[in-house]
Residue, then its C-alpha position, 0 to 999 in steps of 0.5 A: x314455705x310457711x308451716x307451723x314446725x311447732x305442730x306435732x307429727x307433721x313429719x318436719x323431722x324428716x327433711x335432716x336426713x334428705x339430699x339438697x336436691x330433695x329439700x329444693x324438690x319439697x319446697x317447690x311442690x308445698x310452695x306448689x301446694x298452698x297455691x294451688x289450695x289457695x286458688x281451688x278453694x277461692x274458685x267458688x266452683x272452678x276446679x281448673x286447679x284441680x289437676x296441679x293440686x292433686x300433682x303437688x298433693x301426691x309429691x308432697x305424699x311421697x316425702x312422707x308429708x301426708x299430714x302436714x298435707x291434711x292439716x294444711x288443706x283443712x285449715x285453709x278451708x275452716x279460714x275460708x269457710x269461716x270469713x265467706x261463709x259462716x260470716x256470710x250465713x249469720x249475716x242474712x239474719x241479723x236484721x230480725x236479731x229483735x223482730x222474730x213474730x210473737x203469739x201475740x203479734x203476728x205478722x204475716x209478711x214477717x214471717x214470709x220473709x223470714x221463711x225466705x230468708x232461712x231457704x235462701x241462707x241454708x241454700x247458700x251455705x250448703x252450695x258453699x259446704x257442697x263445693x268446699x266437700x269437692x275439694x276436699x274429695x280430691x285430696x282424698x283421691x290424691x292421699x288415697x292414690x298414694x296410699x295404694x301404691x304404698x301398700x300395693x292395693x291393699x288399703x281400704x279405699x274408704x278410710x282417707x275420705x271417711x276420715x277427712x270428711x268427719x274431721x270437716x263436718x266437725x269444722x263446719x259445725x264448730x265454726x257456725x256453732x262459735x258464732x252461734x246469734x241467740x235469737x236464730x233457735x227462735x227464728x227457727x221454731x216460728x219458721x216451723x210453727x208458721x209451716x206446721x200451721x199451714x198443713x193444719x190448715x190444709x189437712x182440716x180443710x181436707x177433712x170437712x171436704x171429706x166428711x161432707x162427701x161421706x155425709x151426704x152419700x151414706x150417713x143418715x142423722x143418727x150417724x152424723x153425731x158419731x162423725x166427729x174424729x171418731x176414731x175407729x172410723x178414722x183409722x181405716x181411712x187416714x192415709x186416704x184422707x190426708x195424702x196432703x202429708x206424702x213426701x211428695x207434698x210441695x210444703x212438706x218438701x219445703x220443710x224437709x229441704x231446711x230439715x236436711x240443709x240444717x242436718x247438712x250444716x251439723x244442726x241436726x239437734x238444733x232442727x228437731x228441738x225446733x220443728x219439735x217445738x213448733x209440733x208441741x205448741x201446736x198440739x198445746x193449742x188444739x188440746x185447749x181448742x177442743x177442751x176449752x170449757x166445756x165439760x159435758x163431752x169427752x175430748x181425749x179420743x179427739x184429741x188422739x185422733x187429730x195427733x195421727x191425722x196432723x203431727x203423725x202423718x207430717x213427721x211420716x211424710x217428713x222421715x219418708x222424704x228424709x231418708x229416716x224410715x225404719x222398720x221395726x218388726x219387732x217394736x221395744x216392749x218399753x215403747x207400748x203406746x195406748x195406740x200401738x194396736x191400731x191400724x193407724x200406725x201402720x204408714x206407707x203400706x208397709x203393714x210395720x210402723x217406723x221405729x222413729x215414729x213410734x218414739x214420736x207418738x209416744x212424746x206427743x201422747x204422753x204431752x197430750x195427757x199431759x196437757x189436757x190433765x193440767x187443763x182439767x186440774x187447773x178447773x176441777x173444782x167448776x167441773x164438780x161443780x158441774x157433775x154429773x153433767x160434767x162426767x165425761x171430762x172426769x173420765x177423760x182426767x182418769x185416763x190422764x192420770x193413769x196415763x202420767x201417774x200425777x196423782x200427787x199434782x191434782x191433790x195439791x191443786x184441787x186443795x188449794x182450790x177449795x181452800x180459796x174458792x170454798x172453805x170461806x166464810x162467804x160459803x153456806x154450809x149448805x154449799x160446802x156440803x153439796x161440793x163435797x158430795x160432789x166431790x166425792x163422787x167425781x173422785x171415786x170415779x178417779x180413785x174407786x178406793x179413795x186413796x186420793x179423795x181421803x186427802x182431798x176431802x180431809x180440809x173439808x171435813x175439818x173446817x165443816x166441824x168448825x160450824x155450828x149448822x153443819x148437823x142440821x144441813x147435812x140431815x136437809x140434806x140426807x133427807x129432803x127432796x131436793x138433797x137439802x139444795x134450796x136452789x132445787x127442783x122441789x121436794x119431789x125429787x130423791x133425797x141423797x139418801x135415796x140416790x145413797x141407797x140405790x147405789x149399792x157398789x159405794x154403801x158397804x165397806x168391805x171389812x176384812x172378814x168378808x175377803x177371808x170368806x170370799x170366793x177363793x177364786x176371786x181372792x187369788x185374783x186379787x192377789x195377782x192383782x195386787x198393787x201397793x197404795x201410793x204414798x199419800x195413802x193413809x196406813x191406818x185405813x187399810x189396803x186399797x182393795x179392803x176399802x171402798x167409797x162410802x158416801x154416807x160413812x164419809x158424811x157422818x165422819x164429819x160429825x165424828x158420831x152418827x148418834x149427834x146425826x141421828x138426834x138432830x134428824x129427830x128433831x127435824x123429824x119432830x118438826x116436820x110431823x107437829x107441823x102437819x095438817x094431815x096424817x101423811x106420813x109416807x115420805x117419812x116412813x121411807x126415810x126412816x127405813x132407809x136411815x135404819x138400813x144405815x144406821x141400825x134399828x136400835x138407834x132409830x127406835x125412837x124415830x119409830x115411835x114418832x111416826x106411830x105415834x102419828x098412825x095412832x093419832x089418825x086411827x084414834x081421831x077416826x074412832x073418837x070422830x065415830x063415836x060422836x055419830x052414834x050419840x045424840x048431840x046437845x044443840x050447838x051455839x053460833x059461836x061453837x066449833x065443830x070437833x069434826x074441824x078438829x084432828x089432833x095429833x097425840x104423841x108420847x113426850x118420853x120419845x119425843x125432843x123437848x117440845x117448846x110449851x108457851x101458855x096461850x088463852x084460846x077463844x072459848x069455844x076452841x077452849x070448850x072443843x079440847x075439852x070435849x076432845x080430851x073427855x072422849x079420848x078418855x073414855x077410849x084410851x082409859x086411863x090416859x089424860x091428853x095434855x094440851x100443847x096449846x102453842x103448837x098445831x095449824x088453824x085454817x082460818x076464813x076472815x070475812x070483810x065488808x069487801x072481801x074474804x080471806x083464807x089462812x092457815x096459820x099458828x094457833x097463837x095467830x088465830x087468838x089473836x085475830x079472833x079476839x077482833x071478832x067482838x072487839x074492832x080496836x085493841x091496845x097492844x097491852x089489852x091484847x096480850x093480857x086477853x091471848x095471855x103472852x108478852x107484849x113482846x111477843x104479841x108484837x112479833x106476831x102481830x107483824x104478820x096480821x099488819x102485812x096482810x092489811x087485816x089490821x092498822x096500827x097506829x100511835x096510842x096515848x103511850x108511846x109503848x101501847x100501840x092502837x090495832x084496829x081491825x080493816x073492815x074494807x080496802x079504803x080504810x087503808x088507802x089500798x085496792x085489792x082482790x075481794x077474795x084472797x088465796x090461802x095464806x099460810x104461817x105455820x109454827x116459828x116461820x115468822x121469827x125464826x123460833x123452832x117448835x122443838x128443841x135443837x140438838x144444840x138447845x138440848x145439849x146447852x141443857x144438859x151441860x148446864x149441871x157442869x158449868x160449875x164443874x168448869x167454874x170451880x176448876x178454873x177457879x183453883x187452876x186459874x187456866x186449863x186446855x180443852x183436853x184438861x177440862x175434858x179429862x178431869x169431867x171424866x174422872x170426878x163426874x162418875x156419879x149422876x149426872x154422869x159425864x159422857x160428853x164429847x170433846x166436840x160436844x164440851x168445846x161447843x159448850x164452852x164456846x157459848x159460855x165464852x159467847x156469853x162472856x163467862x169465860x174467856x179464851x185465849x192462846x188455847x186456854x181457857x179463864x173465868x172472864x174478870 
């Protein structure tokens, strides 16, 4: 007899106090008992030996040797099961131990092999586990049997063979689980992705035979662009559309056989992370199927749908065929899904959705959103590139993010974005500009209270005060046609001022005072409503609902003074309107307007005065033009110009930016026409005097040749020059600057424009640096051919060399921080080194009297940023020193 005596509770205690005979009857029935075991459990189906097992088993019981009988009997069956099937189970995959199929390398005939090679194993494996669970039934009937006559029918006929089986369940598991290959997990999640693939497949080739019934019977073509996964259209009809998924499906019985065989072996986690898995991979792939890169239509109601037409209805199918459906009439509040509501989750006519598929649904919505919104996150600065074409996939982030609540994940990657992509050198402020508009409004839609869009935009802002044209785009910007985009549709559309203004929900901060005056109703929603602001919301702006996006305020905010903004508009406005050839001023006169909306009356007074200085300007030309009708007029030489050509524009300097004068001699004639212009302005406007800014203006010019003419509208400097070839066919570039009375330089610069027209040659004169120009009377002169008769060309104020007919706000401020340069000079002189903050702090003290100090600390680094420019100074480690 062989027993392990050292196995506690075997009852071996009992075999001192029994008979000879006893012990010999014993020693039979165990001898008798492990035979027979031996042989039912080795018979791999025969069950002949049932009978003398069951005998010997119930013998053995009477003795008091029950567990010496469980424990024997089941350690036969785990060696048994271990060296025949375990070994035997692994061994079918061994040979795909490194070939299970890649993403990247499918092979089909693989992965068909595979497929029969898990059905197979299973199938062997739970044949043996099936026979072995037989055997085992019949020592529970035997134990069973003598516990009823023990306790004369009054045990639970069930706990023997409950007991027994749990206890080898957990053997079977163990056993497999002990021998456990690393690679089987892999080989099951690629059975199950190649299985789900199919019935993708199936079911989309189902849908299009579907949607192309439904088209051709009752959809006209309005209707057919709604068809595509629309969801409240699909709900209805999903069980119809998609009986592919019945339990009854041979593919889905396939699947659920291997589901229950794994189940069966104790692999029940093991299964559902697999075919889980597989579902996820599959859903990952048709989330980026349907987003890919196209940001012009909303994929999420999409992307939902096709979650309850494929992995839904499979995973119905699948519990149905499993077993596992169960009702729940009354669903955990905690399992509220966007699509708990719709019909759809209402399966196999029961009206009631399945508790276990209301769990499914909810891990796949959630990695759904979850996915598309690191999709979108990862090319959110292309789709604000992109907006407001782009409007529907920020509206499909919002959901999103409502959804997951990762707010915190699209901050951290769309500042790293703009960082690399945006804030560089290579970037025009110009583009800088826009994308922050951009962003702004595509982030508002995200965020309304600008909790997130304040971080987001925060490494914009400061790297814009960094440049030194940031001012000047920004009025482009606010203020031209195209919204300062010179890649644009032209100057007809709206400026960002205008778009600004019609938006009224984003031009108001709401101010504490207005929700204490509010409707009380409406303050008591807000209270219900109440939620506190993220953690990455800045304290200092205040509550979510006190605030609102406010474009403007945002783009101002990057200057940090809307008075530097409203002087540089000045002085683009002062440009625009020297640069006039008309008195159109419409455009202007509605800017202004809209900017005093923004920024007050009082700061925009000055701009006012301007544009009435242009309104005075045309009504005073028209009266002083009348006057000349109604009084007789001297008889004009051939070389007189009208003062009907002439329309002046007469502005009042004090409200004007400083206005660049460069001395100019003008022909004769036009000298003789401001003359008479001036004399008569007098007469109406007595006492005023006009003084002439001789430089500036436009001349519309018609040059005759030989063989041509030409028109042009260009600066009055332009026309003196050309004017003076009217008697005199050749100059040197010295006697033709001291005749226009400018620097050879200059005339130089500016007598580029006449050479490229082909109106005058240059060549080489006696003095290297005193060129021959003379005039080109016909095309043959030059070796060209060309048009006779040429369009109006024209170059107006500073557009050939870049120069401004006004003072920029930079120029202006270099001029009136000059008065402190030796402020600065002496105090690094005694201090030797001092900080920005230091320099900025002691103006403040000691220049109280005039000039006073008043400046920025913005506008006091840009200054002393130009003295270091023209090394005067030097900067180093965030100090500043007197260069040596």
């Amino acid at each position: 007899m062989t027993c392990d005596t050292s196995t506690a509770g075997c009852g071996l205690e009992k075999l001192e106090s029994l008979s000879d005979d006893s012990i010999t009857e014993i020693s039979e029935n165990w001898n008798g008992f492990c035979c027979s075991s031996e042989a039912l459990l080795k018979g791999s189906g025969d069950l002949s030996f049932s009978d003398e097992f069951v005998m010997r088993a119930k013998n053995l019981c009477k003795h008091g040797l029950s567990s010496l009988v469980e424990q024997h009997f089941l350690r036969c069956i785990e060696e048994i099961f271990e060296r025949n099937g375990a070994k035997r189970f692994w061994s079918y995959f061994e040979p795909y131990r490194n070939a299970a199929p890649s993403e990247t390398n499918k092979d089909l005939i693989l992965e068909e092999e595979i497929q029969q090679v898990i059905c197979k194993a299973l199938e062997e494996i739970s044949s043996q586990k099936q026979f072995q669970e037989k055997c085992l039934l019949l020592l529970a009937r035997a134990l069973q049997s003598y516990e009823e006559d023990k306790l004369q029918g009054q045990a639970n006929p069930d706990s023997t063979r409950v007991y027994l089986f749990s206890k080898y369940q957990l053997i079977v598991s163990s056993v497999l689980l002990a021998s456990l290959p690393h690679h089987f997990p892999g080989i099951l999640h690629w059975y199950f992705k190649g299985r789900l693939e199919e019935l993708s497949t199936i079911a989309a080739a189902n849908f299009e035979d579907e949607e192309e019934l439904s088209m051709d019977d009752k959809m006209d073509l309005d209707e057919k662009s709604k068809l595509p996964y629309k969801c409240g259209d699909m709900d209805s009809d999903i069980n119809h559309k998609y009986a592919v998924f019945s339990e009854n499906n041979k593919l889905v019985k396939n699947i659920g056989m291997v589901v229950r065989n794994l189940r069966n072996i104790g692999f029940t986690s093991m299964a559902e992370d697999a075919y889980a898995s597989a579902i996820f991979f599959l859903l990952k792939d048709k989330v980026h199927d349907l987003a890919g890169d196209d940001y012009r239509s909303s994929v999420l109601e999409s992307i939902k749908a096709w979650i309850q037409a494929v992995p839904l209805q499979f995973l119905q199918a699948l519990l149905d065929y499993l077993g596992d459906f169960t009702s729940c009439n009354d669903p955990s509040p905690g399992l509220k899904s966007p699509l708990a509501s719709h019909p759809s989750l209402c399966y196999s006519g029961t009206g009631i959705p399945s508790e276990g598929l209301v769990r499914w649904q909810l891990r796949l919505e959630y990695y759904a959103y979850e996915t598309l919104q690191d999709l979108r996150i990862a090319k959110l600065f292309e789709i604000i590139v992109d907006y407001p074409d782009s409007a529907p996939a920020i509206e499909d982030l919002k959901q999103c993010l409502e959804y997951t609540g990762q707010h915190s994940k699209l901050v951290d990657s769309f500042i790293s974005s703009l960082r690399y992509r945006l804030l560089t050198a290579g970037a025009s402020t110009n583009d800088i500009l826009h994308q922050y508009v951009s962003t702004i409004k595509a982030l508002r839609t995200i965020d309304p209270a600008g909790v997130f869009l304040e971080a987001v935009g925060e490494p914009i802002r400061e790297y814009l005060r960094g440049r030194k044209d940031t001012i000047k785009c920004i009025v482009t910007m606010l203020t031209d046609g195209t919204g300062g985009n010179p890649n644009g549709p032209g100057s007809s559309g709206d400026s960002l001022l205008e778009e600004l203004n019609r938006d009224e929900e984003s031009q108001e901060n709401t101010t504490v005072d207005d929700d204490i005056n509010s409707d009380e109703k409406q303050a008591w929603i807000n209270a219900q409503n109440w939620e506190p602001d993220p953690v990455e919301a800045d304290p200092s702006k205040g509550s979510r609902y006190r605030r609102k996006v406010d474009i403007l305020g945002m783009i101002v905010g990057i200057i940090g003074s809307k008075d530097q903004l409203v002087n540089e508009y000045r002085v683009m406005l002062a440009e625009k309107l020297l640069n006039k050839s008309d008195y159109d001023i419409d455009a202007e006169i509605r800017t202004l307007e809209l900017l005093k909306i923004h920024f007050g009356e009082s700061s925009m007074q000055k701009c006012e005065i301007m544009l009435n200085d242009l309104i005075d300007s045309k009504r005073t030309n028209t009266n002083i033009k009348a006057t000349i009708k109604h009084q007789p007029q001297p008889e004009q030489r051939d070389l007189d110009v009208s003062l009907d050509n002439l329309n002046a524009t007469i502005i009042s300097s004090n409200f004007w930016p400083p206005i660049q004068d460069e001395a100019v001699n003008l022909p004769e004639p036009v000298e003789q026409l401001l003359n008479d212009y001036a004399k008569r302005y007098t007469e109406v406007k007595t006492p005023r005097k006009l003084i002439w800014k001789k430089n500036l203006g436009s001349v519309k010019l018609e040059l005759q040749f030989e063989d041509r003419a030409m028109q042009f509208n260009v600066t009055p400097l332009h026309a003196s020059i050309i004017m003076q070839f009217q008697d005199q066919k050749k100059w040197t570039s010295k006697n033709l600057a001291a005749a226009v009375g400018v620097p050879v330089d200059v005339l130089n610069r500016r007598i580029n424009f006449w050479i490229s027209k082909g109106v005058l040659a240059e060549s080489m004169g006696a003095d290297s640096a005193d060129h021959a120009l003379t005039l080109v009377e016909t095309m043959n002169d030059t070796g060209k051919s060309g048009p006779i008769d040429g369009g109006c060309e024209e170059l107006l104020a500073g557009e050939d060399d870049g120069e401004r007919s006004d003072a920029s706000v930079e120029d202006q401020l270099r001029k009136e921080m000059t008065v402190y340069e030796k402020f600065i000079t002496g105090m690094l002189t005694n201090f030797g080194s001092m900080a920005l903050d230091r320099i900025h702090n002691t103006l403040k003290m000691f220049c109280i009297a005039d000039p006073t100090y008043d400046k920025s600390l913005q506008q006091l680094q840009s200054f002393l940023s130009g003295l270091v420019a023209e090394e005067k100074l030097e900067f180093r480690d965030g100090m500043y020193f007197l260069k040596k």
